[in-house]
C-alpha positions as CSV (number, residue, x, y, z in Angstrom):
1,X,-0.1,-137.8,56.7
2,X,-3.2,-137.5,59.0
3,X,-3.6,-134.5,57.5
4,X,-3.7,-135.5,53.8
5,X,-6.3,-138.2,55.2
6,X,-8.9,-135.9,56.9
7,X,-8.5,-133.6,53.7
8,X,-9.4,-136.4,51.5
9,X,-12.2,-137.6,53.8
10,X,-13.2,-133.4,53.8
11,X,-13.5,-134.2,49.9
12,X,-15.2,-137.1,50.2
13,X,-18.1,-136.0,52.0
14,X,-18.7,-132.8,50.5
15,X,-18.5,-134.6,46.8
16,X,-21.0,-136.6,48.0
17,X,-23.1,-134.2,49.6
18,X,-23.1,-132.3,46.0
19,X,-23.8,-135.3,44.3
20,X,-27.1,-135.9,46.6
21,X,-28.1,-132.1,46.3
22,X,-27.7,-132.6,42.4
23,X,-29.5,-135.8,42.5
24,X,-32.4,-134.2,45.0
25,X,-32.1,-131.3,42.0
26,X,-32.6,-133.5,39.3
27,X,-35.1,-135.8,40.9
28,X,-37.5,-132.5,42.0
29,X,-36.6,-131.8,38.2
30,X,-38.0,-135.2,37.2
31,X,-41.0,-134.9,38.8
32,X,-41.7,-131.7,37.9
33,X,-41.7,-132.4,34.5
34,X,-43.4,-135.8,35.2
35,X,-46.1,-133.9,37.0
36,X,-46.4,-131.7,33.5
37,X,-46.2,-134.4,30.9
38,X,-48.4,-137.1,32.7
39,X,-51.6,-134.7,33.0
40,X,-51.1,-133.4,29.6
41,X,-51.0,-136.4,28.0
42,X,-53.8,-137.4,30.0
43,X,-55.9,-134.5,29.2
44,X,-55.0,-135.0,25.4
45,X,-56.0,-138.8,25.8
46,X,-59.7,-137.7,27.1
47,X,-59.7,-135.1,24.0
48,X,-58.8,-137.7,21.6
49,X,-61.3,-140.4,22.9
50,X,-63.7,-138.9,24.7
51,X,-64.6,-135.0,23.7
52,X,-63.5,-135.4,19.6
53,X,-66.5,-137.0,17.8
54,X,-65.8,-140.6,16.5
55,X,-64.2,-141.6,13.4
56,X,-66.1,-143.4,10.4
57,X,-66.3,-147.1,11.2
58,X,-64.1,-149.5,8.7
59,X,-60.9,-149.8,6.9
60,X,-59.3,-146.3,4.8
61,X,-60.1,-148.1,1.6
62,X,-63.4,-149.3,2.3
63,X,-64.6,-145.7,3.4
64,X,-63.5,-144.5,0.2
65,X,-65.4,-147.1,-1.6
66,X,-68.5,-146.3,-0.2
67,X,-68.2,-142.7,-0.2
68,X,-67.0,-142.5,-4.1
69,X,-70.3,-144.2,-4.9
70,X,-72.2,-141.3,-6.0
71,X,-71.6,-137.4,-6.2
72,X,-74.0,-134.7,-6.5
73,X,-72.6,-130.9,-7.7
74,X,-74.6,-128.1,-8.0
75,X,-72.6,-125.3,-9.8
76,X,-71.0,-128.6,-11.9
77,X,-70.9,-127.3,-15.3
78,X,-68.0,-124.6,-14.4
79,X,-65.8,-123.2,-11.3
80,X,-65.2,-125.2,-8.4
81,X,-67.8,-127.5,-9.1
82,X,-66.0,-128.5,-12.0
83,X,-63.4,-128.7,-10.5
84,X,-64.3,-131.0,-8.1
85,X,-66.1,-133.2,-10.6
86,X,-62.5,-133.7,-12.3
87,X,-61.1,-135.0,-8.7
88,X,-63.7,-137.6,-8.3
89,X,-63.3,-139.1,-11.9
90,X,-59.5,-139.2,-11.2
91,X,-60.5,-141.1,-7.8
92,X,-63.0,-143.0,-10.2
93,X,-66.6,-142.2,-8.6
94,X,-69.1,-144.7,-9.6
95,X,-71.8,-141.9,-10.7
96,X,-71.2,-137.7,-10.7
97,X,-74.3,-136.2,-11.0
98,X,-74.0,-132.3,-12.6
99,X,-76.1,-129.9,-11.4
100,X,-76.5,-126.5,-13.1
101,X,-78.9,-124.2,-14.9
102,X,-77.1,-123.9,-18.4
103,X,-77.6,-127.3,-20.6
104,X,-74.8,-125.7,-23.4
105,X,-72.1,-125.8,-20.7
106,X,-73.5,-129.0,-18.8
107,X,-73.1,-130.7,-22.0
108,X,-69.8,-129.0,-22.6
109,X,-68.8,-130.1,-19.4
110,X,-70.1,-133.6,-19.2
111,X,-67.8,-134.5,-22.6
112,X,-64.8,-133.2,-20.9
113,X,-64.9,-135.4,-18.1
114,X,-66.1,-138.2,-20.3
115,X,-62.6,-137.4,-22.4
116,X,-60.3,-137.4,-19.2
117,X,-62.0,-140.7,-17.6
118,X,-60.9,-141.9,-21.0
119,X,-57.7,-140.4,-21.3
120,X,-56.6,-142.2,-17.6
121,X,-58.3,-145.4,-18.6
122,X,-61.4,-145.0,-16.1
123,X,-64.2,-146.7,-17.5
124,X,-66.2,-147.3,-14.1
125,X,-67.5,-143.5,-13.7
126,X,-70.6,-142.3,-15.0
127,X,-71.3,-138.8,-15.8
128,X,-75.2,-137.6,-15.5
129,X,-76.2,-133.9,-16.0
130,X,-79.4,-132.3,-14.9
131,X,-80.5,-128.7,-15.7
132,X,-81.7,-127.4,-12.4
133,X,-82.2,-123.7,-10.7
134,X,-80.8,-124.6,-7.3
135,X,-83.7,-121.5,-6.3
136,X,-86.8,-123.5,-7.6
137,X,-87.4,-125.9,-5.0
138,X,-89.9,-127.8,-6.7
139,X,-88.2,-128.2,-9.7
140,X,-85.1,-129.7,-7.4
141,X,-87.8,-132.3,-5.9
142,X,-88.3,-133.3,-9.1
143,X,-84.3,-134.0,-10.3
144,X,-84.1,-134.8,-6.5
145,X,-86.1,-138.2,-7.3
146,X,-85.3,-138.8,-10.8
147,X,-81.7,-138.7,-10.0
148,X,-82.3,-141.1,-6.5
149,X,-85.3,-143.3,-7.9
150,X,-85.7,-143.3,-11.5
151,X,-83.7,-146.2,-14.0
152,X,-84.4,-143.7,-17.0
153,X,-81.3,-141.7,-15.9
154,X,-81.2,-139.6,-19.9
155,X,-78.5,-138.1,-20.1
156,X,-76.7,-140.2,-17.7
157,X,-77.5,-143.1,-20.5
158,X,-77.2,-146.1,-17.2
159,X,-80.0,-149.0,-16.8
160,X,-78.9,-149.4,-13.2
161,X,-80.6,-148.0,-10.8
162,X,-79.3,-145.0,-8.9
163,X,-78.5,-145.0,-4.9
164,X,-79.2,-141.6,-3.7
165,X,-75.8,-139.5,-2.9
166,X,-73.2,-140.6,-1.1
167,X,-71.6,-136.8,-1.7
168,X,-73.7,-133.7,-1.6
169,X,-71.3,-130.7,-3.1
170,X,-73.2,-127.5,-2.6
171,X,-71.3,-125.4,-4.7
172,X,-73.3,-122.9,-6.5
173,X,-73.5,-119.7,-5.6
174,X,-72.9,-116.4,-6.5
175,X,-71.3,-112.7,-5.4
176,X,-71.4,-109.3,-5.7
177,X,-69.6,-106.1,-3.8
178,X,-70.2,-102.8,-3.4
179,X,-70.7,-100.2,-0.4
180,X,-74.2,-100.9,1.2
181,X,-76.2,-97.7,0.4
182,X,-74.6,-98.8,-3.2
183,X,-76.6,-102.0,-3.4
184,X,-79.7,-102.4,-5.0
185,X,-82.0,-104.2,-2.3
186,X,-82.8,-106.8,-4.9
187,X,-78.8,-108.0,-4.9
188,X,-80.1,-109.0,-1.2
189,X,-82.5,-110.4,-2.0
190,X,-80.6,-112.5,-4.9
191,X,-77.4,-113.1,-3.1
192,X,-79.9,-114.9,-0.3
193,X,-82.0,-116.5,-2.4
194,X,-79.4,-118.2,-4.4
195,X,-76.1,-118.7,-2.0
196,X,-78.0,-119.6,1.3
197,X,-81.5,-120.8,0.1
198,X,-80.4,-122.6,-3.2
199,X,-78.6,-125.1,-0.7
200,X,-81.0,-125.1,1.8
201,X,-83.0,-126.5,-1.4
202,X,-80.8,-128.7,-2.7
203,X,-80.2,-130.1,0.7
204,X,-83.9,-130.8,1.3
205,X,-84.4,-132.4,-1.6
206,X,-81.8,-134.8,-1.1
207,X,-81.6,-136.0,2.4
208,X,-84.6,-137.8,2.1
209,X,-83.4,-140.1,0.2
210,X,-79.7,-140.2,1.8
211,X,-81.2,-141.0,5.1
212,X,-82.7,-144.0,3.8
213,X,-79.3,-145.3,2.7
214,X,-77.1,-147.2,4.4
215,X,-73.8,-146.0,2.9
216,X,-71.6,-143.6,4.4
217,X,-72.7,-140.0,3.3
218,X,-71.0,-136.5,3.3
219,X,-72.8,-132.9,2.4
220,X,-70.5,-130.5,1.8
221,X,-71.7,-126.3,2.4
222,X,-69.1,-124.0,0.7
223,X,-68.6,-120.9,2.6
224,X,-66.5,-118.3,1.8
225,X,-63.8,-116.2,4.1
226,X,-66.1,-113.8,4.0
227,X,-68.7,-116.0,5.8
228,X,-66.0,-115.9,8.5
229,X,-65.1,-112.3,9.1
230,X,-67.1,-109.3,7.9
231,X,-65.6,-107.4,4.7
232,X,-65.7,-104.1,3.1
233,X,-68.4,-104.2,0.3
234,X,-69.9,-107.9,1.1
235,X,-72.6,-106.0,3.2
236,X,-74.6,-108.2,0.9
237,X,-72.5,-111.5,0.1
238,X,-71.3,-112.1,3.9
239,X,-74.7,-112.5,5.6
240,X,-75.9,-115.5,2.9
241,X,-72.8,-117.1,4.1
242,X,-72.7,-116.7,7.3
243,X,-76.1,-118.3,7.2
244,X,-74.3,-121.2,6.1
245,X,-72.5,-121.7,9.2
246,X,-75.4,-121.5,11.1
247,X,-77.6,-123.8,8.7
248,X,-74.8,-126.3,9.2
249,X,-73.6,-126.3,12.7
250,X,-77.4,-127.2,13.2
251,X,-77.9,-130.0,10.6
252,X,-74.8,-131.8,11.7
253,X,-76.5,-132.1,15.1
254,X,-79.7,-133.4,13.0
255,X,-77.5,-136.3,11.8
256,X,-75.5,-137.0,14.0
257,X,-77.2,-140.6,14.8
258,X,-76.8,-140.9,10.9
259,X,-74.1,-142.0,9.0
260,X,-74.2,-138.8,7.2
261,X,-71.2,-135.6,7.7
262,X,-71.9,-131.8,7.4
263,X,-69.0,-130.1,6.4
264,X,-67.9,-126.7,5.8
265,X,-65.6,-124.7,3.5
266,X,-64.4,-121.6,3.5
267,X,-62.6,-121.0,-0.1
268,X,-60.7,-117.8,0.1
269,X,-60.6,-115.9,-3.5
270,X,-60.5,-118.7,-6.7
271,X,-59.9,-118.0,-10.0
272,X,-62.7,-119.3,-11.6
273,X,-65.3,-117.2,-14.0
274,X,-67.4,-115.8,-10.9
275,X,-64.6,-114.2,-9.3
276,X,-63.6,-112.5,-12.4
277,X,-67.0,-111.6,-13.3
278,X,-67.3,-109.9,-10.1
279,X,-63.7,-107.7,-10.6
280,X,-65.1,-106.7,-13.9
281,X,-68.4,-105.6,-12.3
282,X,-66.5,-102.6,-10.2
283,X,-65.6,-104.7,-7.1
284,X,-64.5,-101.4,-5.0
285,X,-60.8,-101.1,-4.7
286,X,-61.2,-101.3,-0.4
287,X,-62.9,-105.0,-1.0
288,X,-59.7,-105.9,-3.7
289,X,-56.7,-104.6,-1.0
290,X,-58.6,-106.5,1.7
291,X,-59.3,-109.9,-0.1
292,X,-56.4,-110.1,-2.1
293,X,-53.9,-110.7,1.2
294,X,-55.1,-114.2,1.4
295,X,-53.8,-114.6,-2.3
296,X,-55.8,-116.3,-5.1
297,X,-56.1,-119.9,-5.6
298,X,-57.4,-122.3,-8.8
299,X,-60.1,-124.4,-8.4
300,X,-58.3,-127.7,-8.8
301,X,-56.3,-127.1,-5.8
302,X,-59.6,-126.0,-3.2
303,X,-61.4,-128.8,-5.1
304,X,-58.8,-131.6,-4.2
305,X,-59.1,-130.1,-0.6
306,X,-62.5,-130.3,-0.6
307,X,-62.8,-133.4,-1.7
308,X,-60.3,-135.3,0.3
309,X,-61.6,-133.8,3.3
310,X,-64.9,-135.0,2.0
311,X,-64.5,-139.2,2.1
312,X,-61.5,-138.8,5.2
313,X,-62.2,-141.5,7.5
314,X,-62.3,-138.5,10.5
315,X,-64.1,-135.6,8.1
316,X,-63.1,-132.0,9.4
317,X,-66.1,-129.9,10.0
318,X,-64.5,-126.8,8.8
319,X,-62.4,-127.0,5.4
320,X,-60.0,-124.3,5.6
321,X,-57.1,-123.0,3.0
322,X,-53.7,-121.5,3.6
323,X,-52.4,-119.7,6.7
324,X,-54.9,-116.9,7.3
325,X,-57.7,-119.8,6.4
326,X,-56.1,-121.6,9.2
327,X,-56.3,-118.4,11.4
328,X,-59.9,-117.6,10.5
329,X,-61.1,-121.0,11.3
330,X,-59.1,-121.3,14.2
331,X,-60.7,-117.8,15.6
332,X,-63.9,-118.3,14.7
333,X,-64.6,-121.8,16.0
334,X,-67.4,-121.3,18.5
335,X,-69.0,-123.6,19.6
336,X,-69.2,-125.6,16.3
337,X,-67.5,-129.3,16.3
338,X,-64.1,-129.7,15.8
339,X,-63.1,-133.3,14.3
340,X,-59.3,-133.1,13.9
341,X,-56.8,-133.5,16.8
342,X,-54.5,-131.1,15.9
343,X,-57.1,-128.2,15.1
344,X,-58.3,-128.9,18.7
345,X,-55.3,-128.2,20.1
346,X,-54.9,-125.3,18.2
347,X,-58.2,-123.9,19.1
348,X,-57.8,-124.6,23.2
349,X,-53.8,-122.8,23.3
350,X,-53.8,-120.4,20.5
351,X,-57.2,-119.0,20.4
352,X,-55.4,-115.7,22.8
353,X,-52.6,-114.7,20.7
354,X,-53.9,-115.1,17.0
355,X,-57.1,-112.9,18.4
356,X,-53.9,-110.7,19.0
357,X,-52.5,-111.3,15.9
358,X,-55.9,-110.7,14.3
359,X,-56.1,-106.9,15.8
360,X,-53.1,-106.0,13.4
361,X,-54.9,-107.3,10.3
362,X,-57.6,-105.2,11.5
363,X,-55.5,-102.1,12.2
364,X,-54.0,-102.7,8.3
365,X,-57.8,-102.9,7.5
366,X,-58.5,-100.0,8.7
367,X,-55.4,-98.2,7.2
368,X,-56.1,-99.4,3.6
369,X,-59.7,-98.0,3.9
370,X,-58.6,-94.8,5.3
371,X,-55.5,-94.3,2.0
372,X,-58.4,-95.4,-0.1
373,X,-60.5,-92.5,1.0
374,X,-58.0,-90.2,1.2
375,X,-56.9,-91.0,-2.5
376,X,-60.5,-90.1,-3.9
377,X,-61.2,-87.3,-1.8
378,X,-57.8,-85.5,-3.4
């Protein structure tokens, strides 16, 4: 019997010591984890309210308001610009201004619009169409202040006067591709003058009267992927986008005591009539494989991107689209602003292995150039 008693008492204590060694265990477990979580979330707090720039001032709704005020396009008549131009009369913009060179597809394009404001019972958006060469500066002064400060708006047909944009679209542009000893050195010269300079122009002509405003503004750059990462036979289109980036990461800075954004958008191939004027042109097959591994996307869908990002309340800096969009962007950051929570985080803890990552789409790079040159040399 005093057996059975010491053996339960043996029991006792040595349940009990395993219950305090699990119990040390899972407290030094607790605080462990405590001692991860807490500083984390800490460090994520300080991101989100301290290093991230601030958000626009005012309710959702009332942001949208102001922003869908006024748009300019350049490049409005067809592509992208279009595009866009058919978002914002969906998401009834007071005014959409039209920039572009041709008046046959301006007016084309202006009765379209007209017809689907119609067709979805808008009758609050104006549409106004300007023939402009985004390369002329002085001739974009000129549509700069009849389109900000004149009542006799023409074509736009409105007695009211004008506020200058709320949305800047730089849209227009254009490309070409071919090896570099292959291009004439004019195509430089053109592919500058036009993609980098056109909304350097356009820009200049505008912010004048933006800065005097009081509304909420946004200008919008459009990139390219190529304006992210050098590509077989862009020796000529890459550099007047990357020129972009630069161009912008510095205006934002400009304006950042303004109420006015700078965004960025990198479009990856879009069907629209420049892309297939430029496969028609002999875009060499190396440039094609490359390119066409990001897929090919229609202008409505990168315009409805690029607008929404456009009048968010916390504008993204960098517009991106699709997975290796989200990869380029996510490389290539810099030391230009970052906006969104999530693409922060993505950028501090990821930047390592998608640089890995990116060293196999290089390798493949290499090894489609290489079967290309093997194929013609055969």
């Amino acid at each position: 019997m005093l057996q059975d008693v010491e053996d339960a008492t043996t029991s006792l204590s040595q349940l009990n010591r395993s219950l305090g060694e699990q119990s040390v265990e899972g407290l030094s477990r607790g605080l462990m984890v405590a001692c991860i979580i807490i500083p984390t979330f800490c460090i994520l707090l300080f991101l989100l309210f301290c290093l991230l720039p601030k958000q626009r001032r005012g309710r959702q709704d009332e942001i949208h308001r102001q922003l869908l005020t006024h748009a300019v396009i350049t490049g409005g008549s067809t592509g992208i610009g279009y595009s866009i131009a058919r978002q914002l009369v969906q998401r009834k913009c007071k005014v959409i201004s039209l920039l572009a060179r041709g008046e046959t597809k301006l007016k084309a394009a202006k009765d379209e619009l007209e017809a689907l404001a119609k067709s979805i019972g808008n009758n609050e958006t104006k549409i106004c169409i300007y023939s402009a060469d985004i390369t002329n500066h002085s001739q974009l002064l000129g549509v700069a202040k009849e389109v900000c400060t004149m009542t006799n708006y023409g074509a736009c047909e409105n007695d009211q006067m004008l506020v200058p944009p709320t949305l800047l679209f730089n849209v227009a542009g254009t490309s070409s591709a071919n090896k570099f000893l292959d291009t004439d050195i004019e195509e430089f010269e053109k592919l500058m003058k036009v993609n980098y300079f056109g909304s350097v122009y356009t820009t200049r002509a505008f912010l004048p009267y933006m800065m005097n405003q009081k509304l909420k503004s946004t200008i919008v750059f459009t990139s390219s992927a190529a304006g992210q990462v050098g590509i077989f036979g862009f020796c000529a289109y890459s550099p007047t986008k990357y020129a972009l980036r630069g161009l912008a990461e510095a205006l934002q800075m400009e304006l950042s005591t303004h109420n006015i954004h700078v965004q960025m958008c990198f479009p990856p191939d879009t069907d629209t009539e420049g892309y297939k004027a430029e496969m028609e042109a002999g875009k060499p097959e190396e440039t094609h494989l490359i390119s066409e591994s990001a897929g090919l996307f229609q202008p409505d869908e990168v315009a409805k991107k690029m607008v929404l990002h456009s009048i968010d309340s916390r504008p993204a800096f960098a517009v991106y689209f699709g997975l290796e969009g989200w990869m380029l962007a996510t490389l290539t950051a810099g030391m230009s602003p970052v906006h969104t929570f999530l693409d922060a985080i993505c950028q501090i803890f990821l930047m390592g292995i998608l640089r890995l990552i990116s060293l196999f789409y290089l390798k493949d790079f290499r090894r489609m150039i290489s079967k290309v040159a093997k194929e013609k040399a055969e």
